[in-house]
N, C-alpha and C positions, 0 to 999 in steps of 0.2 A: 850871777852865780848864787847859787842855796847853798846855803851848809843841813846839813843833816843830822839826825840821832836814829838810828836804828836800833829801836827795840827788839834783841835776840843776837846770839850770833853764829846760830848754825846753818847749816846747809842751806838754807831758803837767804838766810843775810847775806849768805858770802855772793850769791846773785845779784842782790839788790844791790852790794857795793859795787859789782860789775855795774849797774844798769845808773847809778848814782854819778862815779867817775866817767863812764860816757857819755853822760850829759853835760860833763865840765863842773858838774860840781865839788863840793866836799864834803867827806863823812868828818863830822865833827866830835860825834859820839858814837858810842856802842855799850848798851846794857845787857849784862847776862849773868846767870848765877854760874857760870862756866870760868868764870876768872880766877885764876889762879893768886893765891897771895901772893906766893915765897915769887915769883917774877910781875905781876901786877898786868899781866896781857891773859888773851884767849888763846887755847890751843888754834892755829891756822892765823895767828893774828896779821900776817903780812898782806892778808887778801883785802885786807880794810884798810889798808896803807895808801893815803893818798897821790894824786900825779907828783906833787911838789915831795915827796920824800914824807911827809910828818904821817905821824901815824893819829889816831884821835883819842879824844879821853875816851878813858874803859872805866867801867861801870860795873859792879855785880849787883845792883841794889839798883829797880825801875826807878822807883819813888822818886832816888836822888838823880838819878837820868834826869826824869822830867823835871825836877828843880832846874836842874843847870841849864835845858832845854829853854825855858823859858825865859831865865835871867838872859841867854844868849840869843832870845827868840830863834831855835832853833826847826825847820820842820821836823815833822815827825813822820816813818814811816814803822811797817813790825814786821821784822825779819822771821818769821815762823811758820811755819806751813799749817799746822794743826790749827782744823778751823776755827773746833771751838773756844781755844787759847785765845787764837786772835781777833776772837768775835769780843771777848772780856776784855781782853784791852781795849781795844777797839771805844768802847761803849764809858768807857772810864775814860779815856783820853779825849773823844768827842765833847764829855759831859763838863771839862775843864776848862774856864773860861780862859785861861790863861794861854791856850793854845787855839783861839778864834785866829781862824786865817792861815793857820800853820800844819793845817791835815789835809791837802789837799792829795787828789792822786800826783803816785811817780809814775812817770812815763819815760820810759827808755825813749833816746834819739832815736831808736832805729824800728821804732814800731811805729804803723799808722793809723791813723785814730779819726776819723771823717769829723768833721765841724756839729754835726748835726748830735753826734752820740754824747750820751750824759756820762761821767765820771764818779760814782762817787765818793765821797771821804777815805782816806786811807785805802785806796785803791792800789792795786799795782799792774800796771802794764808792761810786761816783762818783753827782755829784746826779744824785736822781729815779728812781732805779735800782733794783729790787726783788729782793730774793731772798726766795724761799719754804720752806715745811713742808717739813726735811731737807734739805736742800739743802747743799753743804759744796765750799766756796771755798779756793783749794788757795793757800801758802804765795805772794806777791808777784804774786798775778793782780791784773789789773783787771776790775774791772766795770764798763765807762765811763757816760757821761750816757743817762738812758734806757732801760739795756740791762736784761734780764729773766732771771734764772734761775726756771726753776718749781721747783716738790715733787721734792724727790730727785734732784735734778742731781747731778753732780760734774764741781768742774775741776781740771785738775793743776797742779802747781805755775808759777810764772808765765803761767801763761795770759791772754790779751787778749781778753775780750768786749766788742767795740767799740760806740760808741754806736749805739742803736736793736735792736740784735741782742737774738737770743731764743735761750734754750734751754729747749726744753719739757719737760714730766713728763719725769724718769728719764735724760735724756739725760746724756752724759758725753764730754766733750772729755779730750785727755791733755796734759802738761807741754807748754810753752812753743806752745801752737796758738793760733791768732791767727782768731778770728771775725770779720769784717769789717761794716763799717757796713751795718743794712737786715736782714743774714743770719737765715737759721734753722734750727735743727738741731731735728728730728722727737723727738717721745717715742720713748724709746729707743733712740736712735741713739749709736753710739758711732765718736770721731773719734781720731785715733792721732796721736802725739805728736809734734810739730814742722810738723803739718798747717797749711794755711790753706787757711782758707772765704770765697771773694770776696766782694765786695758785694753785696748781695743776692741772695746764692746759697743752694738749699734742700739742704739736707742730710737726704732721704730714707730713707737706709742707711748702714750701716755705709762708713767709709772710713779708710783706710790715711795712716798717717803719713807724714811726710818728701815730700807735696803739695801740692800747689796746685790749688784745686777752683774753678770756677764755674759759674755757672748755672741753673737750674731745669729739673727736677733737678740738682745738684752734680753733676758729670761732673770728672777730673784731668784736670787739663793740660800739667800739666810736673814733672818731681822735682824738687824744691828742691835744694839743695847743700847745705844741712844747715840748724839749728836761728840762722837768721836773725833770728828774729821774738822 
């Protein structure tokens, strides 16, 4: 059994403590500037409450997270959805030698994940989620509930494949691009870095970073202002 520290604790953490407890582990920690003093928990705080009843240390200060993190060799996972947030932690917690060994991806019990596919650091493999033959999952992406990588994908580092979404044979999204609920990106298609794929928009062809696509066909709709997501 791992114990855990989840860095965040909104909407994207309160999953991961789903995907953490299903695995039989334990959330040990939780950091967020959301913590209340006058009671010392997070609004929602029951959802991070362990099978045995205990609830874990609450944190509003990362810093000291990761201190206690590591006196307790704790893993590390980051409850946050916004890519670029979690690209920055990310790149900070990697860079800590104190946490060698203890960033590896979570992976829900209930997703499948072929021997062959690469994993990596702070990864998340979110319930029911499948990655395939070769396939290789880029430093603090998510792979949310549902979502599907085939044979020989590739994502770049923080990337967000949101629940239901697909990326087919060979496809490759780039660093911090955010595929949205429903979406699908074509075999072989290649999507450029800091891009986003609306909801249920096909991604046919190649397209161009620093985006906003929707549709069927994926058509741009506007430049983003930078890496958002």
């Amino acid at each position: 059994m791992n114990s855990w520290l989840i860095l965040g604790a909104s909407g994207h953490a309160k999953s991961l403590a789903s995907v953490i407890r299903g695995r039989g582990d334990r959330i040990a920690a939780v950091s967020d500037r959301s913590l209340v003093p006058a009671t010392g928990s997070f609004p929602g705080m029951e959802v991070f409450r362990n099978a045995d009843g205990s609830l874990p240390e609450m944190f509003d200060d990362d810093a000291a997270a990761l201190d206690f993190a590591a006196r307790e060799s704790l893993s590390v996972t980051i409850g946050i959805g916004a890519n670029a947030v979690r690209a920055r932690i990310a790149a900070a917690v990697s860079a800590d030698p104190r946490f060698e060994g203890l960033t590896g991806a979570l992976v829900s019990a209930s997703s499948t994940v072929d021997s062959t596919a690469v994993l990596g650091p702070l990864s998340q493999i979110c319930e029911h989620a499948h990655i395939g033959p070769l396939a290789q999952v880029g430093e603090a992406s998510i792979i949310n509930t549902g979502a599907i990588v085939e044979h020989d994908c590739h994502t770049g580092a923080a990337a967000h494949v949101a629940p239901g979404a697909v990326l087919l044979g060979a496809a490759a999204i780039g660093s911090q691009v955010f595929v949205g609920s429903g979406a699908r990106v074509l075999p072989g298609v290649r999507v450029g870095d800091h891009a986003v794929l609306g909801a249920g928009a096909v991604a046919t062809g190649d397209l161009e970073g620093v985006a906003t696509y929707v549709g069927v066909p994926a058509r741009r709709l506007t430049p983003t202002k930078g890496p958002a997501h």
